[in-house]
N, C-alpha and C positions, 0 to 999 in steps of 0.2 A: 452578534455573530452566532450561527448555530455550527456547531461543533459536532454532535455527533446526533442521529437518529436513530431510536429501534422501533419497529413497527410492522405491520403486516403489509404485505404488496399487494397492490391491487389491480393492477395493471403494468404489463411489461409492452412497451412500445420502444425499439430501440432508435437511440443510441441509451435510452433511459430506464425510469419504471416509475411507479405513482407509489408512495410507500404513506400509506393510514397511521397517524401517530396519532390516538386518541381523539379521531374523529377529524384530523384534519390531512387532508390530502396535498402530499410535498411532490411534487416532480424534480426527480434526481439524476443528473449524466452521472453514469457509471461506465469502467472500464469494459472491454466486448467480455474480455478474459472473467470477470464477476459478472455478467449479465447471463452468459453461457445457462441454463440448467433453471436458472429462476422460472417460477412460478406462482400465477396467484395463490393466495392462502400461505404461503410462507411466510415466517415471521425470521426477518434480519437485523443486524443493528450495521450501523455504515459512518465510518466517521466521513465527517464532510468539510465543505470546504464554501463560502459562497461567494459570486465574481457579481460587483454590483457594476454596472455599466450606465448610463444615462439613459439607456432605452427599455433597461432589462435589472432582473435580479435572476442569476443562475447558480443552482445547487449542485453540487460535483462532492459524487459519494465513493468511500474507498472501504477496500475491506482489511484495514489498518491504518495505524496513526502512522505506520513509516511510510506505508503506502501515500497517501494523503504526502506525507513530508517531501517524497520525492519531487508528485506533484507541484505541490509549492516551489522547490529549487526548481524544476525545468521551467516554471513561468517568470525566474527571475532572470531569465536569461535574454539577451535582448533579442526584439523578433518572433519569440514563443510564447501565445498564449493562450487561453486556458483548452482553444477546441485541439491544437498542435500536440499540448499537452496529454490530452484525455488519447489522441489514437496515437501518441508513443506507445502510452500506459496498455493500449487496448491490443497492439502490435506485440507486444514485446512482454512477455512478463515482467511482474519489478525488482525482481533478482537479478532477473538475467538483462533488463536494463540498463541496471547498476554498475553490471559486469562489464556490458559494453562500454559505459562510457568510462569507467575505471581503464580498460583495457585501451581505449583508443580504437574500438571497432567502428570506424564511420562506417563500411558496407553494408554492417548490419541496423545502423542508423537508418541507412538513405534506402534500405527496401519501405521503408514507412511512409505511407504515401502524403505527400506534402514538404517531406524533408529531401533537399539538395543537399551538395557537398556542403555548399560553407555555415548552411544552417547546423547541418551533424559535424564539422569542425569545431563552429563555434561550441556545440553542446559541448562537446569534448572540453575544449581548453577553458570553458566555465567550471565546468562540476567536475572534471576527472578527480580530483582530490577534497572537494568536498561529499560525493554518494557515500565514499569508503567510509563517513564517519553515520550511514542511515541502517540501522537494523532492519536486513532486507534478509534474514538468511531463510533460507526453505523453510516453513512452518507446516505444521502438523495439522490436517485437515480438523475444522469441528464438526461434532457430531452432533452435538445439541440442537444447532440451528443458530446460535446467536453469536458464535466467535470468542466463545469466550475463552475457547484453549487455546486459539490462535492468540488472543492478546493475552494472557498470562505468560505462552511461550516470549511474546515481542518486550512488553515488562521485564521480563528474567533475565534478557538477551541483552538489554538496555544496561540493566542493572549491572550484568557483569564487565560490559564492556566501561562503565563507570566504577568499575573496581580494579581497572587498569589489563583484563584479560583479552587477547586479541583476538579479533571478530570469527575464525577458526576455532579456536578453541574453546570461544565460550558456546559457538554454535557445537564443537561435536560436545560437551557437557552437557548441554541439555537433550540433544537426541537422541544422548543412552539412556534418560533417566524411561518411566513407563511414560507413554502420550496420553493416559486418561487423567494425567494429574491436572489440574484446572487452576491450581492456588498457582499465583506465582509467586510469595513470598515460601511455600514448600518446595516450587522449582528452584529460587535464591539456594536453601539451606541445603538443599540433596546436591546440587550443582557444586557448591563449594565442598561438601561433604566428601565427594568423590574425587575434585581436584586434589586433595591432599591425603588421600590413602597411597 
């Protein structure tokens, strides 16, 4: 299984890109929403995901492990896979995915093209109660190039919400703390630090 890649692009051809990982070139579906802005010469890292089929091996790249997780839950669903998957992801942000299908929003389900009523029902009555538990909350753009404030923010997020603090609160905790902080075991300690002043 490959799990996660960092590498330079070398090509963007959508729905994907070609990403150079030490000389070997991966062709990766990614979301429209992360393909958006890419460019050769950029250096990314993309956790992934790969769908082996009989005919095929397909690499499907996110720009987060909860991202990627969502993914994962909507192909468990019956009926959805992995291309259905990819233009939810591509439609819809993965926040505000999350939110629909937490909320019961099939409308904003069935604008996605390929999704019907009973396909965006069933997403619903699958995952409505399990997304609530995917650390999806808005993250703090990186600046580096490699995501690495993003997943220290997603780490932290993780962390607290396994500390028993509810996805609100542990999300406004870390978005007071500064966004240049990159450690997430220093986002853990200032996060708690400030919950109890």
């Amino acid at each position: 299984m490959i799990g996660r890649l960092r590498g330079e692009v070398i090509d963007v051809v959508p729905p994907g890109l070609v990403l150079d990982v030490s000389g070997v070139g991966y062709e990766v579906e990614i979301p429209g929403s992360l393909l958006e802005g890419m460019q050769p010469g950029q250096t990314i890292m993309l956790w992934t995901h790969l769908v082996s089929r009989e005919d095929a091996l397909q690499l499907y790249g996110f720009g987060s492990r909860a991202e990627r997780a969502l993914f994962r839950e909507l192909m468990r669903v019956n009926g959805v896979g992995a291309k259905l998957a990819l233009a939810l992801l591509s439609a819809l942000p993965a926040a505000h995915l999350q939110d629909c299908l937490a909320r019961g929003d099939a409308a904003a389900l069935m604008r996605v093209p390929g999704v019907g009523r009973k396909t965006a029902d069933r997403l619903i009555m699958e995952l409505r109660d399990r997304v609530g538990l995917l650390p999806l909350a808005p993250l703090p753009q990186a600046t580096n190039g490699d995501g690495a404030e993003r997943g220290a923010f997603e780490d932290a997020y993780a962390a607290l919400l396994a500390l028993g603090y509810r996805p609100t609160e542990a999300r406004e905790l870390l978005q007071s703390l500064d966004p240049a902080i990159t450690d997430s075991e220093t986002l853990i300690r200032l996060a708690l630090r400030s919950a109890f002043q």
